[in-house]
N, C-alpha and C positions, 0 to 999 in steps of 0.2 A: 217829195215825201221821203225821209230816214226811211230804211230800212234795219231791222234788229238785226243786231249781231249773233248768229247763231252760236250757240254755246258747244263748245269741242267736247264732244267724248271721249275716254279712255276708256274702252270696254275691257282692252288687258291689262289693267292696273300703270300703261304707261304714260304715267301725268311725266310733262317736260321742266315740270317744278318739283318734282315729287323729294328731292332731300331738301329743299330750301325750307320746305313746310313743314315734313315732318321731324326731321332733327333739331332740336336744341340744343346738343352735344355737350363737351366741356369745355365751354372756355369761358373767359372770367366771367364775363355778362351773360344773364340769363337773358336778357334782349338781343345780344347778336349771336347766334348761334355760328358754331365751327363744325362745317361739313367734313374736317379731316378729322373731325376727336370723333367717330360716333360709337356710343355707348356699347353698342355690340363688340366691338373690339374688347374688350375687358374680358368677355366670358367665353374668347378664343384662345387656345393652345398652339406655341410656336411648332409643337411640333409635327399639328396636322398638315400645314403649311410650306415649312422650311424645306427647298431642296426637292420639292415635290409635283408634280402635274396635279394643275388646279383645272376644274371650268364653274365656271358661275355663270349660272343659270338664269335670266331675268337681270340681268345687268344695271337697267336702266340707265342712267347717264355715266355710269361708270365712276363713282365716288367710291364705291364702298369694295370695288372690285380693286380698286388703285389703290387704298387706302390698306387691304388687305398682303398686296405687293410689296408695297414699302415698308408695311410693319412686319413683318412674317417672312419674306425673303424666299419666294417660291423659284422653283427651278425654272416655271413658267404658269399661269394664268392665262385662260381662256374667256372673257364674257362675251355671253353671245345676250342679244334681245331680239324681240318680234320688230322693234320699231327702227327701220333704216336710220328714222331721224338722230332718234337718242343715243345709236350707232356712231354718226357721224360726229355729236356732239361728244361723247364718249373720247374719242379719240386727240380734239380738240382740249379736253380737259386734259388728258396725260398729259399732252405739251404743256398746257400753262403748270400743270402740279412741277414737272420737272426745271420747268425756270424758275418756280418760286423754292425748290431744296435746291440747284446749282446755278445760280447766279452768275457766281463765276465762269462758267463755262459756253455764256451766251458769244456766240457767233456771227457775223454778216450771214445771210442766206445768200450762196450763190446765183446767178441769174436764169441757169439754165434748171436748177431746181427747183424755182419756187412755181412753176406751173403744178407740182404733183404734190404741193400742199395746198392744193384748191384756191377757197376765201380765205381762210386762215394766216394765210403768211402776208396778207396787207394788215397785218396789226404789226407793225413796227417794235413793237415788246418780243415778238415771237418768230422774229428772223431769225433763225438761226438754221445750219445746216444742219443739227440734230432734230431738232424740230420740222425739219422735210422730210428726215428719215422715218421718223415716225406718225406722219403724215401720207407716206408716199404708199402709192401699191405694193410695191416690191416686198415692206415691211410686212404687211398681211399676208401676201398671198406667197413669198417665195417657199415654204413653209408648211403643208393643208394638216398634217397630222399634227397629234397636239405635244405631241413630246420629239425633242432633235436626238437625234444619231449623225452619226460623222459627216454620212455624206449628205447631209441637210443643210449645211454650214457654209455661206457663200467661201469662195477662197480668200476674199478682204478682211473679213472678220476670224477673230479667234471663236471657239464655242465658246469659252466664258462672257463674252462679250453679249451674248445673244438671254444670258444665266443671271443678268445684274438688271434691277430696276436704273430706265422703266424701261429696256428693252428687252425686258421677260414679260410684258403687260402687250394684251391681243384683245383685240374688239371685233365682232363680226354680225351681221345681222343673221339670228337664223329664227326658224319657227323650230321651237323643240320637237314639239307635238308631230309637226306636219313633212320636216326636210331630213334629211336624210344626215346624218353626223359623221362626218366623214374625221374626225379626231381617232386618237388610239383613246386606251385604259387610260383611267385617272385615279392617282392617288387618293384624292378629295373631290367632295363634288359638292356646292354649296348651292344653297336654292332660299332665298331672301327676299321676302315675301311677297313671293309668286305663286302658291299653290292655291290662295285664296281663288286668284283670277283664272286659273286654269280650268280650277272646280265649278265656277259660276259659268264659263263659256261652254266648255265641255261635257258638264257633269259628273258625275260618278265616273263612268270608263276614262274621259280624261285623265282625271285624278291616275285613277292605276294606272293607266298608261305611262305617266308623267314617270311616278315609281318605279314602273317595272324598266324603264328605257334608261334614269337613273341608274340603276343595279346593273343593268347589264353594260355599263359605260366602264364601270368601278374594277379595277387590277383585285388580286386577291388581296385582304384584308385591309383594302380602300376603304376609304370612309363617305358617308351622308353627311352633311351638317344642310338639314332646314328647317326654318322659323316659318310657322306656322299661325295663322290666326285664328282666332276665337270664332263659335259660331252667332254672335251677337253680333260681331263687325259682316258677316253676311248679311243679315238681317239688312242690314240698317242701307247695303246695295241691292238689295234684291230687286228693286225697282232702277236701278240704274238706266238701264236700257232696255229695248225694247227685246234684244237677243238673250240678256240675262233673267229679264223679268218671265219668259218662256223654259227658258231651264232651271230655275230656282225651286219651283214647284218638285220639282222630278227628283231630289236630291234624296238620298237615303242614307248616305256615308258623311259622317262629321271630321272637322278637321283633325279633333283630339285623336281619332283613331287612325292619324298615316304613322307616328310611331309604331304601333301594333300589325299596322299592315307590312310595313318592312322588315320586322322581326320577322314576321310569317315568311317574307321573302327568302332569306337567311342573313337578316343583321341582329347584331347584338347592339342594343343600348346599352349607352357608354353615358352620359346623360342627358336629362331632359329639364331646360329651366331656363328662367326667364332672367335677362339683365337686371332687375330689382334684388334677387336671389343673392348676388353678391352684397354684404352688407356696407363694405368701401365705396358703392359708387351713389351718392344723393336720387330721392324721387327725382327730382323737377328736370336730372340731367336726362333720364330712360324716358319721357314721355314723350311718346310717337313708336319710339321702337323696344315697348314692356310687354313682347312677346315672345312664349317659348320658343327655346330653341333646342331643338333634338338634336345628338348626333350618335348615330349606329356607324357599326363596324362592320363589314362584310367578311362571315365566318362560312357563309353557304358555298352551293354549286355555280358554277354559269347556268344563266338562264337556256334551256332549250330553243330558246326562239330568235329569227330573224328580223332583223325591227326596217329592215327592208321591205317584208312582206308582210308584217304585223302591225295594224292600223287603229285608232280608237276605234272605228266603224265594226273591225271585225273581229276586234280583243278577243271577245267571247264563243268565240270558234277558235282560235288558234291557242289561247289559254283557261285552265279550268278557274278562275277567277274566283268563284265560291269558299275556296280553299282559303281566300286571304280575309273577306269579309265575312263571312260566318257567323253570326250575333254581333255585326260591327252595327247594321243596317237600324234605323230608324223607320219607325210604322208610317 
């Protein structure tokens, strides 16, 4: 007797197809979509970017985090995700994105390297000795903070070297919520759309939590940029699982109000809108990703708190939370 195929959940919004499906992007054909054109790029600013400590938040397979690198030209880039997997395949993509911009530059892989590009380097396209460097342990971890200073800089390499795509692109699995961030300040701090799945797993204190450990990541007058979903696209999960269908009920905080919650924190909206907004880019290109996108400025304090000893579980003892939702709440 067959047995069914048990259907995979992504309770934290980590589908391992998730840009294949949702982007359409710009390229000629509305039937083959281009995961490198994605629409979101259009209603970003070179110069939140350029030259800057980035992390992105919810990385997922690392398209949009890669994609942001090479157009934007960060000093460095962080994505971190929940999911080892999409981790691993994360990093598997920079290699291919970097063979398909330098062609030229492809290499024999040495023999003694290619143990420390795992499975990866038996694809015969992607032998190369740059492609084990950024494959290897050494690339991730020689490294733990998020921004270099002198003495971070193997002595092989120049700093600049470490400052140019794609070897300013970093992948790591972490739990936002739950591990510890051991990075410095970040210039930027971008969060694409992951707050939906935060808010359904967690609830309400996740949400702030997500926020407040956000702000308190941010250098002075660093930026936020997150896209945010609507509360119909909750709806329509609320029954996803069995963990979300339990927290769903509980919700009192809507997504339209983490703009107003981060202002309350000490950001300034800088603005708020969606890829449609721009009147140069076609409907049919933004659908999947025709959601707002916020980006505040951090004009406030450092947060008082240590997010070492400050937990969703316990937010509300260690901070007056009241202050930020205050008529945000739903009856």
């Amino acid at each position: 007797m067959s047995v069914a195929k048990e259907k995979k959940v992504f309770r934290y919004g980590n589908f391992d197809h998730y840009y294949g499906y949702r982007s359409t992007a710009l390229s000629d054909s509305k039937e083959k979509p281009n995961i490198w054109n994605d629409p979101r790029l259009l209603v970003m600013k070179k110069k939140y970017f350029k030259k800057k400590d980035i992390l992105d938040i919810g990385c997922n397979a690392g398209y949009f985090t890669i994609s942001l690198a090479e157009h934007f030209h960060p000093k460095m880039i962080l994505g971190i995700d929940i999911d080892g997997i999409l981790i691993h395949k994360a990093r598997k993509v920079l290699v291919e994105r970097n063979a398909e911009l330098n062609p030229n530059k492809h290499m024999q892989l040495p023999e003694q390297t290619k143990s420390s590009a795992g499975d990866f380097s038996e694809d015969s396209d992607s032998d190369s000795k740059q492609s084990a460097e950024l494959l290897s342990f050494k690339h991730y971890h020689f490294k733990s903070a998020a921004s270099f200073d002198a003495g971070s800089i193997p002595a092989e390499r120049p700093e600049s070297f470490f400052r140019s795509f794609p070897n300013n692109v970093y992948f790591k699995q972490e739990d936002f919520l739950h591990n510890t961030h051991y990075g410095d300040c970040y210039d930027t701090i971008t969060c694409f759309s992951v707050s939906k799945w935060v808010h359904l797993n967690w609830g309400d204190d996740g949400l702030l939590y997500m926020l407040l450990k956000m702000y308190s990541l941010l250098k002075e007058h660093g930026r936020i940029i997150i896209e945010y979903q609507s509360w119909s696209s909750y709806r329509k999960k609320r029954a996803y699982c069995s963990e979300i269908a339990a927290v769903y009920p509980t919700l009192r905080l809507r997504p339209e109000a983490i703009p107003t919650i981060l202002e309350r924190l000490g950001m300034q909206l800088i603005s708020n809108r969606k890829p449609t907004s721009n009147v140069n880019i076609p409907s049919h290109i933004t659908k999947g990703f025709n959601r707002n996108i916020a980006v505040l400025r951090r004009v406030g304090d450092a947060l008082p708190l240590d997010f070492r000893e400050v937990t969703v579980t316990n937010l509300r003892e260690k901070y007056d939370v009241k202050s930020l939702i205050e008529g945000l709440e739903e009856a």
